[in-house]
C-alpha positions in Angstrom: 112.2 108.7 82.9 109.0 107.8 80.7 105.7 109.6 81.6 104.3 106.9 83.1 107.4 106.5 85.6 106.7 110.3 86.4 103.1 109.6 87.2 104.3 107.0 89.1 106.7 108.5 91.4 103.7 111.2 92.0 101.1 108.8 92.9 103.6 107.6 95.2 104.3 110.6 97.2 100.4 111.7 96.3 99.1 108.6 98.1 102.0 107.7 100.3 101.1 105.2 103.2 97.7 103.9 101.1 98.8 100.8 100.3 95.6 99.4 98.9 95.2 102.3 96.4 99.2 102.7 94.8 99.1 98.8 94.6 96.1 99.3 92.3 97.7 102.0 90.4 100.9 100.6 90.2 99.4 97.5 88.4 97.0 99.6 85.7 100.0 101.6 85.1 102.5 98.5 84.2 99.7 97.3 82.0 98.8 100.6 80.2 102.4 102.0 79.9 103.1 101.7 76.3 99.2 103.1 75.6 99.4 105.8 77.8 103.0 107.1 76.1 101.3 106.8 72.0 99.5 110.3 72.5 101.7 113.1 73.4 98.2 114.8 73.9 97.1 112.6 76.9 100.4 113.7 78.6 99.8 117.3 77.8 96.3 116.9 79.3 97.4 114.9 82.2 94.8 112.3 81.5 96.6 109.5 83.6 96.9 112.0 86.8 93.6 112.7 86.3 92.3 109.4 86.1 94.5 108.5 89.2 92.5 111.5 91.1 89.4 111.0 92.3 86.5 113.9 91.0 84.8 114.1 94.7 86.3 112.1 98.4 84.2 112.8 101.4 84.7 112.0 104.9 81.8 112.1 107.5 80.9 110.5 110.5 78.2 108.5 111.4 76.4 108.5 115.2 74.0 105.6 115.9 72.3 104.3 118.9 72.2 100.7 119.5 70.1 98.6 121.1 71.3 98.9 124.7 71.4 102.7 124.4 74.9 103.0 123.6 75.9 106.0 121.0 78.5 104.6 118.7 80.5 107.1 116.4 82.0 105.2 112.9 83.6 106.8 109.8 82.1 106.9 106.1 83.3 107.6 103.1 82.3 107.8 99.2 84.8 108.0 96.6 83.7 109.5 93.3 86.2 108.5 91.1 84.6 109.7 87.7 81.7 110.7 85.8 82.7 111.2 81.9 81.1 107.9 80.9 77.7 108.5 83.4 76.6 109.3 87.1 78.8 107.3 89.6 78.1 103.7 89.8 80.1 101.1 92.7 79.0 99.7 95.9 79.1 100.7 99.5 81.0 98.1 101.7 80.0 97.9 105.5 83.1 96.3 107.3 85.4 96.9 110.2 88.6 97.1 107.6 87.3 99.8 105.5 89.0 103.0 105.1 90.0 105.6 102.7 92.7 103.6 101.3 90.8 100.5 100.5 87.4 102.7 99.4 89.6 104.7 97.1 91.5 101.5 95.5 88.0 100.0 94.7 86.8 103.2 93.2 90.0 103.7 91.2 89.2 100.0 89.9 85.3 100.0 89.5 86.0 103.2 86.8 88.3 100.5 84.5 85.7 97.8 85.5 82.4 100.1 84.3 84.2 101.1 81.5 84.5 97.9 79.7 81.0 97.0 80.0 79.9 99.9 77.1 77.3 101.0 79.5 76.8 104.6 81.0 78.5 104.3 84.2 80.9 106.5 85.8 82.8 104.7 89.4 82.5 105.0 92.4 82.8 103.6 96.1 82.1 103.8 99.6 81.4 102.6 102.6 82.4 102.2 106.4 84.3 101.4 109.6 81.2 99.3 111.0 81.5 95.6 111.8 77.7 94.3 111.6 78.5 90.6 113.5 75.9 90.0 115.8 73.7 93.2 114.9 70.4 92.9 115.3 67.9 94.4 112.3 67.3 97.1 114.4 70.5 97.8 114.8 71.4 97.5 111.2 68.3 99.8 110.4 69.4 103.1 112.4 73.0 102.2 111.3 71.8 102.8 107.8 69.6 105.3 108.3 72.4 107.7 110.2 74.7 106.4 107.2 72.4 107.9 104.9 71.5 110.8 106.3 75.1 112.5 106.2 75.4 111.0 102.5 72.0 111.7 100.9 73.2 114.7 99.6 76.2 113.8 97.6 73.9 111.2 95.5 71.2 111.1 93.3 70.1 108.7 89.9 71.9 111.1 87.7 74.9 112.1 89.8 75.8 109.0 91.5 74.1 105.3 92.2 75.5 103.3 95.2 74.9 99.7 95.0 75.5 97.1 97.5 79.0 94.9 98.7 80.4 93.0 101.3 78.1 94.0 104.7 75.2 95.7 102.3 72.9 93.3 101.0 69.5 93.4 100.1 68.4 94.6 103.6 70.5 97.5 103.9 69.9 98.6 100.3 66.0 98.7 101.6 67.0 100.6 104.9 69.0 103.1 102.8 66.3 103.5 99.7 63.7 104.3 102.7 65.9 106.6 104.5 66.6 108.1 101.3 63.3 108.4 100.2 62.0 109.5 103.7 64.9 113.0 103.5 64.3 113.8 99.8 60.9 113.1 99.0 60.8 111.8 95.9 60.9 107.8 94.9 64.1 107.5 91.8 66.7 104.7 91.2 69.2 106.6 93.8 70.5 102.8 94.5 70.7 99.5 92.7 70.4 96.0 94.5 66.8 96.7 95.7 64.2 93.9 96.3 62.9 93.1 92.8 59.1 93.8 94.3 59.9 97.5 94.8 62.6 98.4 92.1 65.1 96.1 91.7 66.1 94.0 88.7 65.3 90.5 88.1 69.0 88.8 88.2 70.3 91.1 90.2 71.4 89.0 92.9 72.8 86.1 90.5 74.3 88.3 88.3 78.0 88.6 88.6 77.7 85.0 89.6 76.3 84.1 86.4 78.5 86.6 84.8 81.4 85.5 85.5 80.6 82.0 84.3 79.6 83.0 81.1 83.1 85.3 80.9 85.0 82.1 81.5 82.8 80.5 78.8 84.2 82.8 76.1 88.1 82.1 78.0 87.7 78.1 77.2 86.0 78.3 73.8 89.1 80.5 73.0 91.4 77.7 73.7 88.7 74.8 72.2 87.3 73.7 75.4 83.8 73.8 77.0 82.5 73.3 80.8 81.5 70.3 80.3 83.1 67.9 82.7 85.7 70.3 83.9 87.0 70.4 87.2 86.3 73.5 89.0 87.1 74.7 92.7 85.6 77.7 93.9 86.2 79.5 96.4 83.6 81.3 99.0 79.7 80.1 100.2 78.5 83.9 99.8 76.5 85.0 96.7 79.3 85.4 94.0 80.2 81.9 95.1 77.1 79.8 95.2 75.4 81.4 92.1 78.9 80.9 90.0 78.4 76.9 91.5 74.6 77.1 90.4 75.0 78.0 86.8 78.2 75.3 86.4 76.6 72.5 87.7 73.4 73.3 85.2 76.4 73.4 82.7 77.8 70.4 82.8 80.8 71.5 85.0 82.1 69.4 88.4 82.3 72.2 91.0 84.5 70.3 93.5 84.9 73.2 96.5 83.5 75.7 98.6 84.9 77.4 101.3 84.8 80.1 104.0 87.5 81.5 106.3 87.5 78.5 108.6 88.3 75.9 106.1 87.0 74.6 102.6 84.3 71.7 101.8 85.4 69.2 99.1 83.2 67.2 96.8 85.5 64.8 95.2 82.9 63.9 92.4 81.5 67.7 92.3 78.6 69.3 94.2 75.3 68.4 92.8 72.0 70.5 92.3 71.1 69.0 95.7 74.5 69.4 97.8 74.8 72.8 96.8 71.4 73.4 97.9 71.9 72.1 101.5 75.4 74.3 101.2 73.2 77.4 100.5 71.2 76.9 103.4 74.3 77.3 106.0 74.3 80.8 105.1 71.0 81.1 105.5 70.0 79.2 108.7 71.3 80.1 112.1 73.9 78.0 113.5 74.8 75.6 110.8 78.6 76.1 108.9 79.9 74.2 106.0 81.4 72.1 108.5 78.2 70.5 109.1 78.0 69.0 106.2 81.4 66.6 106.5 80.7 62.9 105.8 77.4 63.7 104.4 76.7 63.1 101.1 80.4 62.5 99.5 81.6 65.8 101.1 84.6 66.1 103.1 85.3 69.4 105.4 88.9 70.1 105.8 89.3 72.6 109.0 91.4 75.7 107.8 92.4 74.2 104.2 91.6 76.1 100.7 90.0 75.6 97.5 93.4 75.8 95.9 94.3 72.4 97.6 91.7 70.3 95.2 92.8 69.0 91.8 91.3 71.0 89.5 91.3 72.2 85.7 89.6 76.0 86.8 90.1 77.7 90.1 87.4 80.5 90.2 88.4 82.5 93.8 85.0 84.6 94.7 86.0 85.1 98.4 87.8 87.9 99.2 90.6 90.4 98.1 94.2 89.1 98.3 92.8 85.2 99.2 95.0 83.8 96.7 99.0 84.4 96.7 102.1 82.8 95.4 101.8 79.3 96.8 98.7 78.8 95.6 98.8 79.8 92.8 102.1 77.3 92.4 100.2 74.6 93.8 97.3 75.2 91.3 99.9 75.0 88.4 101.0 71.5 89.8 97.5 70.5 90.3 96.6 70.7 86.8 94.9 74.0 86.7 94.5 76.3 83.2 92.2 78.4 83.8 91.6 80.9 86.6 88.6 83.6 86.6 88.1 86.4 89.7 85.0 86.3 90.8 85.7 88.7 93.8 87.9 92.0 93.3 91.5 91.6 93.4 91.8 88.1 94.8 94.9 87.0 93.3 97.8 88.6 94.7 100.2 90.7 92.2 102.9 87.3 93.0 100.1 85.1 92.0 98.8 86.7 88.6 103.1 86.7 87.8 103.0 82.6 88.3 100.1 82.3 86.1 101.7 84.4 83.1 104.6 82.5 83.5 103.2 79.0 83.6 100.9 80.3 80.5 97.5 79.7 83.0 94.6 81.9 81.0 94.0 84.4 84.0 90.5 86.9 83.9 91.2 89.6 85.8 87.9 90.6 88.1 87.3 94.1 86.3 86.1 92.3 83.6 85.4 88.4 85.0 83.1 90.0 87.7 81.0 93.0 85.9 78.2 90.8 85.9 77.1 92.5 88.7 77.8 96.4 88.0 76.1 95.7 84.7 73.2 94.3 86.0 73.1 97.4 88.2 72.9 99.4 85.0 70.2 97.5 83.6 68.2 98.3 86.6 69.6 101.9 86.3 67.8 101.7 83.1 64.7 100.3 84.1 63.8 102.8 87.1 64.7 105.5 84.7 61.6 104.2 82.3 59.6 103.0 85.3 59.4 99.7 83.5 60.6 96.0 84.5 62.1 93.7 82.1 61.3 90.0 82.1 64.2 87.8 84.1 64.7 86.5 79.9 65.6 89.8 78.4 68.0 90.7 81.8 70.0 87.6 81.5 70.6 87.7 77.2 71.6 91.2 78.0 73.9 89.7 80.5 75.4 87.4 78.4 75.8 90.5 75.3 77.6 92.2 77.3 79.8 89.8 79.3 81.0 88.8 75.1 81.3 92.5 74.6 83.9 92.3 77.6 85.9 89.4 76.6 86.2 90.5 73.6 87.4 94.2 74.1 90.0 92.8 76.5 90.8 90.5 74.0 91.3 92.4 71.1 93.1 95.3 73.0 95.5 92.6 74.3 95.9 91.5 70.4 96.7 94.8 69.4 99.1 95.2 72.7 101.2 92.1 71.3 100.1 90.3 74.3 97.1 87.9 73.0 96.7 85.8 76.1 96.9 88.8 78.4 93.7 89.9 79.4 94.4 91.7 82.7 96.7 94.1 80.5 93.8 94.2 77.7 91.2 95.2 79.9 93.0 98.0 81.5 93.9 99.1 77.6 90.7 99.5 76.7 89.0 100.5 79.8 91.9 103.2 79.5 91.0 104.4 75.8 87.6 104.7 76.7 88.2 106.5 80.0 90.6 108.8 78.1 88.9 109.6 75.2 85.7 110.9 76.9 88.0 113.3 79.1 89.9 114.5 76.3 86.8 115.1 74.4 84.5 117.0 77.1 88.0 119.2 77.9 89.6 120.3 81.3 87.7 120.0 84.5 
């Protein structure tokens, strides 16, 4: 067996019953294989095991009391997959799915993902067991606060920076920072995301958005085509979603779908400045869906369908992991569609991203389609670390520098793999030479 089979077959019995986490190894280890075997050094110095392995995992409970007196008892965990490139950098994820398995897959992904933007950001994730439907702020605020008192001590702006995810937005960065700031004493960028009045960076919430627009930017000029009049569906009505629509629109582009998990809103001659505006506002005001808005304006709501059911040219899924699988991704093919872009981590299936190489679709993986947002994150990193705030101006032409950087890294490293239009196995190349060279270079530990 090669070296890479060997690490295989030991991730496998390593990790057995986390199917989350070997499914992401498994896939960075088909795409890496040949790279991973050149340098007889890396196998000496078990680079992949230890890139598989995570520096730091811990568990810890977390006790809250809610609003009727009840004591509730929930799981947390943080991940700290790395550090040879910078302090731990990935989000915390507040949902009733998460466990170890799914924490540890994100944080085996976010080091790939950091790696490729050039900045100096190690990986990490966390998160926990808590479903915050129906939660009232109160709720949400001791919930956070008991959350960060068991993990205050594992952090800090030069050992590792949580940011937020699904279930931790703006809000429950602020509850965090204070609780934080409360235990320690001392006011430093501990966490990204924050309000841009007390921290945060201008952009912030638009950036992986906006990011992954101007990632699929570079993926059409490379084939000679431009936005402009494109048919797009996307998939989602959260923040990825509605920020990606914003910036196509203002580009020329026809978004013709959103969607959430109770069916999909079509706009058969694309969602205007306005009608994406009244979209926005169902997430925002109580009791009003997407639904609402059926036979309004040209819009059409079709109850439990998917963005992948519109004729489109560029399918851009920014929902959730796993949302799109083998059928769709067929059905896209016969629809028309070239181009596909992840706006949210790992939402094509493994069957799916097989259809697309084989029907030649121009597939951006989310490690580098989606950085947008961990880069951003960096820049604010940057920021609190000088005590200074850049102008919204400089943060988004950084954003665009370094979303280039990202296509073309994957780009060239799939050029140099013999694999030009493969950019998920080009962005695990170099995200792995970078990874690798920084362990080989600060030795064993």
């Amino acid at each position: 067996m090669s070296h890479v089979d060997d690490v295989r077959a030991w991730a496998e019995e390593r990790f057995a019953g986390q199917d989350e986490r070997l499914s992401a190894i498994r896939s960075v280890l088909s795409s890496i294989g040949a790279e991973a075997e050149r340098d007889p050094e890396h196998r000496r110095l078990r680079v992949l095991e230890r890139l598989i392995t995570p520096e730091q995992t811990i568990r810890f409970r977390v006790v809250w009391e809610d609003d009727a007196g009840e004591v509730h008892v929930n799981e947390g965990w943080r991940v700290l997959q790395s550090t040879q490139l910078g302090p731990g950098k990935g989000g915390l994820r507040f949902h009733r799915s998460v466990n170890e398995s799914i924490v540890s897959f994100l944080a085996f992904e976010q080091q790939f993902k950091n790696a490729l933007t050039g900045l100096a950001l190690g990986a990490a994730k966390g998160g926990a067991d808590f479903d915050a439907h129906d939660r009232s702020d109160r709720e949400m605020m001791r919930f956070c606060q008991a959350f960060m008192t068991e993990l205050h001590a594992h952090i800090g702006a030069r050992t590792d920076v949580p940011a937020g995810d699904i279930g931790v937005g703006t809000r429950e960065i602020g509850y965090l920072f204070g609780q934080y700031r409360r235990i320690v004493g001392t006011w430093d960028g501990v966490l990204t995301g924050k309000g841009d009045t007390w921290g945060g960076s201008l952009l912030r919430q638009e950036a992986t958005g906006y990011g992954l627009v101007y990632f699929l930017g570079h993926m059409l000029e490379a084939r000679d085509r431009t936005l402009e009049g494109e048919r797009i569906a996307v998939s989602g009505a959260g923040n990825v979603a509605l920020h990606a629509a914003e910036k196509l629109i203002a580009d020329g582009a026809k978004v013709v779908t959103l969607s959430n998990s109770r069916g999909v809103l079509m706009a058969e001659d694309g969602f205007t400045a306005d009608t994406l505006e009244k979209a926005r506002g169902c997430r925002y005001r109580s009791g009003t869906t997407l639904a609402d808005l059926d036979g309004s304006h040209g819009l059409r709501w079709v109850a439990d369908g998917k963005a992948w059911e519109a004729e489109c040219s560029i399918a851009l899924p920014c929902a959730t992991q796993g949302e799109l699988d083998e059928a769709d991704a067929r059905g896209l093919v016969e629809r028309g569609c070239r181009f596909v872009a992840e706006g949210a981590n790992m939402p094509c299936t493994e069957e799916a991203i097989g259809v697309f190489r084989e029907e030649g679709v121009y597939f951006g993986p989310g490690k580098a389609a989606n950085a947008g947002g961990v880069s951003v994150s960096g820049l604010e990193m940057a920021q609190n670390a000088k005590m200074l705030r850049w102008a919204r101006e400089r943060v988004d032409e950084r954003l665009r520098e370094i979303m280039q950087d990202i296509f073309r890294r994957a780009r060239v490293a799939a050029e140099e793999a013999g694999a030009p239009d493969d950019l998920l196995r080009g962005a695990d190349i170099a995200g792995y030479r970078r990874l690798a060279d920084a362990l080989v270079a600060q030795g064993l530990g």
